[in-house]
N, C-alpha and C positions, 0 to 999 in steps of 0.2 A: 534614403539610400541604405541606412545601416537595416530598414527592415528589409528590404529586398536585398541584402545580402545573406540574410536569415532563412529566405520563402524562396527563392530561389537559387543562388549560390548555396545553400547549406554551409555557411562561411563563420561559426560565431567569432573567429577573430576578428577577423573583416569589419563584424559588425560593431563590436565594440571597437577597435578604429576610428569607423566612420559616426559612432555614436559621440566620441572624445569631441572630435575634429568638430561636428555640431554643437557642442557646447559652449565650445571657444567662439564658435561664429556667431551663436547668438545666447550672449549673455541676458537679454531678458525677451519675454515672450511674453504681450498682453494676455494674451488668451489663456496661457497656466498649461496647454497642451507640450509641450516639451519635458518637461521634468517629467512628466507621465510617462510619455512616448519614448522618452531615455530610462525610466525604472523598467519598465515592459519589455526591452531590450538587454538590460542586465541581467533583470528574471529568465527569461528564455536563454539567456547564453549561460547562465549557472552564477553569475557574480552578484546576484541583488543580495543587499543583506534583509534583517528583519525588517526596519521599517520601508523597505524599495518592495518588500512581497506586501506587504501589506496596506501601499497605497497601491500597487496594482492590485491587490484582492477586492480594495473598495470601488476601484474604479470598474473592475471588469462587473460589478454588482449593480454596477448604474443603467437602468433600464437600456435600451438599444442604441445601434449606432457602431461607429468603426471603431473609436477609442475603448468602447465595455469592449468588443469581441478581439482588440489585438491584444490586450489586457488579458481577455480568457484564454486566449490563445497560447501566449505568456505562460500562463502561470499551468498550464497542460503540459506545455514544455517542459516547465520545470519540475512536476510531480513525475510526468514519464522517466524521464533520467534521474527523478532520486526513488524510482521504483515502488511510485505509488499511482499504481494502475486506476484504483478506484477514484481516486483525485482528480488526475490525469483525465478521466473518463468526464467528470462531473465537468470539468472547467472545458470541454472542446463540447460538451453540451449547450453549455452558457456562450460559448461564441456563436455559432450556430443559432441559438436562438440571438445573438443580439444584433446577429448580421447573417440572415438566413441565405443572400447573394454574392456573398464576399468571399469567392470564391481561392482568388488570392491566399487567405490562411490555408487552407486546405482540411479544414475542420470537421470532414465527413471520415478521413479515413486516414488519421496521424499516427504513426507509430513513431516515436525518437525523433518525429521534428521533419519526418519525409510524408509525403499522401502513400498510402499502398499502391504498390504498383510500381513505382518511381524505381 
């Protein structure tokens, strides 16, 4: 929910909110995908610190699939609003190639976290 307050609501309080309120619910996750999925959300809303950009950086590095592209997706987010275009550019590349149908990020045409047009 906290990402579709992000992709759709354009909402980052919302999201980290609803990112909090997950964590409380579920204190542990076999799979390891949560902690990810909550760094990824902090990145994008502007609150991840070093090591939350940098396990997103790894993970958005990991060949394909939805967790590398919302990770790139992520961390595009976060180069765009700390005004690094070129960055920004690279990482909504890396989504796009790691989820070329996942249409949801909106990864063809992101400026500050909106598709153009929007």
């Amino acid at each position: 929910m906290a990402l579709v307050a992000l992709l759709e609501k354009q909402d980052p309080a919302e999201a980290r909110r609803l990112a909090a309120e997950a964590r409380e619910l579920e204190k542990t996750d076999a799979a390891g995908g949560l902690p990810v999925l909550d760094g990824a959300i902090r990145v994008a809303t502007g609150e991840g610190d070093e090591e939350t950009i940098g396990r997103t950086r790894r993970t958005a590095g990991r060949g394909v699939g939805a967790m590398p592209a919302v990770c790139a997706w992520a961390l595009s987010r976060y180069f765009e609003n700390a005004g690094q275009a070129a960055e920004a550019a690279r990482y909504r590349d890396r989504a796009r190639d790691a989820a070329p149908y996942f249409f949801g990020l909106g990864v063809d045409k992101v400026t500050n976290g909106r598709v153009a047009g929007d």
